[in-house]
C-alpha positions as CSV (number, residue, x, y, z in Angstrom):
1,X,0.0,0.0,0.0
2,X,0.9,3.8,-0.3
3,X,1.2,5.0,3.0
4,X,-0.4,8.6,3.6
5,X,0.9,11.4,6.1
6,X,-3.5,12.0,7.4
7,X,-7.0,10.3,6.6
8,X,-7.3,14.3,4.7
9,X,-4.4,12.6,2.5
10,X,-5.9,9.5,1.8
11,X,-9.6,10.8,1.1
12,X,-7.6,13.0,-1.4
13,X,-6.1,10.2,-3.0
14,X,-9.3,8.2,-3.3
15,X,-11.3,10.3,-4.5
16,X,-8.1,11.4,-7.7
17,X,-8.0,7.6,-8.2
18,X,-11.8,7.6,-9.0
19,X,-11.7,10.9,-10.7
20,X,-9.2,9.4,-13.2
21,X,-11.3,6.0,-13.7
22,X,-10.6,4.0,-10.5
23,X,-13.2,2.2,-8.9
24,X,-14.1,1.8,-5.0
25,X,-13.7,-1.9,-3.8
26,X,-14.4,-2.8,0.0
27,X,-15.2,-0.7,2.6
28,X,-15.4,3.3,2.3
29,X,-12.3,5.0,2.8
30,X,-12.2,5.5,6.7
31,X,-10.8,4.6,10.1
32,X,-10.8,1.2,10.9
33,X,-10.2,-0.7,14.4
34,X,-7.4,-3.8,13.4
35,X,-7.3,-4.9,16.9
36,X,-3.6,-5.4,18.1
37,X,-2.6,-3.9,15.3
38,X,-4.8,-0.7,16.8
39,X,-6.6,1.8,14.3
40,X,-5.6,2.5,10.7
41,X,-7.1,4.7,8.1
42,X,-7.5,2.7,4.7
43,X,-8.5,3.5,1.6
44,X,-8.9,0.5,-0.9
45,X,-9.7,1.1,-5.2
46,X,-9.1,-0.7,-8.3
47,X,-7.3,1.1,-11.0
48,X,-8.6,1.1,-14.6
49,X,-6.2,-1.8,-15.2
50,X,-7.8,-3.8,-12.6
51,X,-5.0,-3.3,-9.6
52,X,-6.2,-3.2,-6.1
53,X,-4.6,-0.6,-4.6
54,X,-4.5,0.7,-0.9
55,X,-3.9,3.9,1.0
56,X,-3.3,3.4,4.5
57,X,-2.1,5.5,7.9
58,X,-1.5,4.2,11.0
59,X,-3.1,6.2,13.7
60,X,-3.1,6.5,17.3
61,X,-4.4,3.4,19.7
């Protein structure tokens, strides 16, 4: 995955990578409890090629 420097950073990716023909696969882009692993922000999307791709930041437990 790309890691992003805030959720502001991630959201802006997503939402290029669908501007520019990318589509949204699982969950909405958001925080997300990963229980040991504590809270992340993840953003997952397909690009026109068909590549799952993932933005991700690890944020605070």
């Amino acid at each position: 995955g790309f890691r992003v420097s805030s959720p502001e950073q991630g959201e802006e990716w997503y939402r290029a990578g669908i501007a520019n023909g990318g589509t949204g696969v699982e969950d909405p882009p958001g925080i997300r409890d990963r229980g040991e692993r504590g809270k992340m922000f993840l953003a997952y999307l397909r690009d026109p090629d068909g590549n799952k791709l993932c933005a991700l930041r690890k944020m605070g437990n």
